[in-house]
C-alpha positions as CSV (number, residue, x, y, z in Angstrom):
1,X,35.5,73.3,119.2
2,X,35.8,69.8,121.2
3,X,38.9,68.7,118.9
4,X,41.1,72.5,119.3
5,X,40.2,71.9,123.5
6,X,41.5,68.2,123.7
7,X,44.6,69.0,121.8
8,X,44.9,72.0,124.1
9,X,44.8,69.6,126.7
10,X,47.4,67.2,125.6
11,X,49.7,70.3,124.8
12,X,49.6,71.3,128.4
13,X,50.0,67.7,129.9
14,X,52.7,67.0,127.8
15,X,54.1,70.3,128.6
16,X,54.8,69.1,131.4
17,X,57.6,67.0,130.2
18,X,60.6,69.0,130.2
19,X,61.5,67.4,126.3
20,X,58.3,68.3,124.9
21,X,57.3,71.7,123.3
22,X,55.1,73.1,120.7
23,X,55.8,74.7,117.7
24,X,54.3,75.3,114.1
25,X,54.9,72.5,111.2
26,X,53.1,72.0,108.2
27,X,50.8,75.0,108.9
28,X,49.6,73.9,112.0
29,X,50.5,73.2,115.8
30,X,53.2,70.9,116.5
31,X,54.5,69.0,119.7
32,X,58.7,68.2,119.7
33,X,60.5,66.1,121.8
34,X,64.1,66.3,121.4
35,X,63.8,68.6,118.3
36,X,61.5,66.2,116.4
37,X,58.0,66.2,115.5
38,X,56.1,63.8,117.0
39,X,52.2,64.8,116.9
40,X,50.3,68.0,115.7
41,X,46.7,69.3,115.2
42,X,45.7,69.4,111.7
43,X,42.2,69.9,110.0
44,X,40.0,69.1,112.8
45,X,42.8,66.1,113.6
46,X,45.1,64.7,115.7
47,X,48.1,63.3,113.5
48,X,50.9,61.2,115.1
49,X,54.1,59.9,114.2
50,X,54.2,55.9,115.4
51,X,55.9,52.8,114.0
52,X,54.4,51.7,110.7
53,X,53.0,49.0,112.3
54,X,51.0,50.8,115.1
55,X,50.0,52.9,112.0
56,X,48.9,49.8,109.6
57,X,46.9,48.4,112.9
58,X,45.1,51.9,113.3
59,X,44.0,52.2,109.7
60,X,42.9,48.5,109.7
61,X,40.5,49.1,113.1
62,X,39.2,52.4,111.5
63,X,40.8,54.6,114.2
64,X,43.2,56.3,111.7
65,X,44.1,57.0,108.4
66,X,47.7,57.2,106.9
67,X,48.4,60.9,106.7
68,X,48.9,63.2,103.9
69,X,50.6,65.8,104.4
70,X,49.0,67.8,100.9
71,X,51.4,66.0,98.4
72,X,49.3,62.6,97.4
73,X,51.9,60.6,99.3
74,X,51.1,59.0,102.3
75,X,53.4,58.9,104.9
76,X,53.9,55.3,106.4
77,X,55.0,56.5,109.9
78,X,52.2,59.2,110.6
79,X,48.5,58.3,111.5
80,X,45.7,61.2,111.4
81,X,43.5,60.6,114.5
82,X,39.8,61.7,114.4
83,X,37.4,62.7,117.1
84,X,36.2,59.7,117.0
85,X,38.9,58.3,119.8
86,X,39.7,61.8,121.4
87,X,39.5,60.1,124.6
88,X,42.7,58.3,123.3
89,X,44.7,61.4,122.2
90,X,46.8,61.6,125.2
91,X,47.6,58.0,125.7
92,X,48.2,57.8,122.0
93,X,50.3,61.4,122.3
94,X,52.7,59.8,124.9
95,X,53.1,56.4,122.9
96,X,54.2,58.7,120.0
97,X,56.6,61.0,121.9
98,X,58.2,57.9,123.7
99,X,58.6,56.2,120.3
100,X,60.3,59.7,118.8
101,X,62.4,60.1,122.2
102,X,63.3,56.6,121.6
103,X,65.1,57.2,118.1
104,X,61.6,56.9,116.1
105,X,61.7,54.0,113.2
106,X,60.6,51.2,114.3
107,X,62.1,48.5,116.0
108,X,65.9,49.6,114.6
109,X,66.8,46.9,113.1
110,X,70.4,46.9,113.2
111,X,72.0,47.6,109.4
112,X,73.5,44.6,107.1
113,X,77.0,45.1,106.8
114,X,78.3,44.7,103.4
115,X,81.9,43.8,102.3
């Protein structure tokens, strides 16, 4: 199928990055950098993990939906991808891994400190 191939071929260009691996996750393929999660291939689908915001503006264009992972809650910080912008997975891949790598939630906001 076109969607297995063009996850196969992000897999092996981001294998190429010495932090990135694959592993299995939720029952399907899963790509790590530094021992987190940060995209895998499930139902037909890419799914990402990206700041809520780059989620939000995915869903609102109609190049995404919030992801559910099986339990009825949506995760805010994970975007399933369809085929219908495969020729965005990679770039989309690498903005996900570089925002994991990065320390993943967006924008860290430094705590309040209370007294």
């Amino acid at each position: 199928m076109v969607a297995e191939g063009r996850f196969a071929a992000i897999v092996k260009a981001l294998r190429t990055d010495p932090p990135s691996g694959k592993r299995g996750k939720f029952g399907s393929d899963a790509l790590k950098v530094k021992g987190k999660i940060f995209g895998m291939f499930r139902k037909g689908e890419l799914v990402l993990k990206l700041p809520a915001s780059r989620v939000d503006e995915l869903v609102r264009s109609g190049h995404g939906r919030h992801f559910d992972p099986g339990h009825g809650r949506l995760m805010k910080e994970w975007v399933s991808v369809g085929t219908s912008v495969g020729g965005r997975w990679l770039a989309m891949a690498k903005e996900a891994r570089d925002f994991v790598a990065a320390g993943a939630k967006e924008a860290a906001r430094p705590r309040s400190k209370s007294r």
